[in-house]
C-alpha positions in Angstrom: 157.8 129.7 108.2 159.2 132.4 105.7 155.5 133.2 104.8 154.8 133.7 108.3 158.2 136.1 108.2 156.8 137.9 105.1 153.6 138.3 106.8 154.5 140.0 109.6 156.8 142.4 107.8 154.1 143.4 105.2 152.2 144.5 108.8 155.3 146.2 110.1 155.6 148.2 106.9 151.3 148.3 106.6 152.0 149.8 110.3 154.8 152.3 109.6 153.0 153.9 106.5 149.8 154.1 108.3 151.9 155.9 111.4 153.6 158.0 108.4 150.4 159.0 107.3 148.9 160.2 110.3 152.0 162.5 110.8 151.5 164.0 107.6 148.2 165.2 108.6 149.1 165.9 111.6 152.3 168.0 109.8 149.7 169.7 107.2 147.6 170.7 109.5 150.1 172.5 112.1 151.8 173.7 109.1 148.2 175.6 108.0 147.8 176.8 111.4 151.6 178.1 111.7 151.1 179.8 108.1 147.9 181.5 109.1 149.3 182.7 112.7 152.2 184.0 110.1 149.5 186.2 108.0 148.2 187.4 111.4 151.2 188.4 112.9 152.5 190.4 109.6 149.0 191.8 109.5 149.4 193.0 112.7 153.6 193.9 112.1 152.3 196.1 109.3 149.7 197.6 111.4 152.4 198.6 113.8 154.7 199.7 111.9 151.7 202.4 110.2 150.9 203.4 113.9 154.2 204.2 114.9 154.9 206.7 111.4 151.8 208.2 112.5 153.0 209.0 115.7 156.3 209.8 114.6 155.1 212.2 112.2 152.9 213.8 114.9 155.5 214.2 117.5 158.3 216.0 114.2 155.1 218.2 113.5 154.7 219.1 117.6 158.9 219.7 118.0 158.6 222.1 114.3 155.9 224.2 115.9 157.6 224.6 119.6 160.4 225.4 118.1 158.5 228.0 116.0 156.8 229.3 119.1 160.7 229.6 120.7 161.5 231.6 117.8 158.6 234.3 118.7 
């Protein structure tokens, strides 16, 4: 009777680390696909962030020269 007992706890636990395994994949692999969504979206962040001093720059450079053309 107590070997029948151990038995089915050595499945239980065979049963919960097999379950506990396939969560860590399933973890490692969301976690690869959350990291490379991260790169991707600093990529693009970055991007951004370079468009908009472009455009800030271009719209201090048109204010300087209508002012200058105020001053004529």
């Amino acid at each position: 009777m107590a070997a029948n007992a151990e038995q089915d706890q050595l499945a239980q636990l065979e049963q919960q680390v097999d379950e506990l395994l396939v969560l860590t994949q399933v973890l490692g692999k969301e976690n690869r696909a959350l990291r490379a969504q991260q790169k991707n979206w600093s990529t693009e962040r970055a991007k951004l962030i370079e468009k908009n001093e472009l455009a800030k720059s271009r719209v201090e450079s048109m204010i300087s020269r209508l002012k200058a053309l105020e001053k004529d």
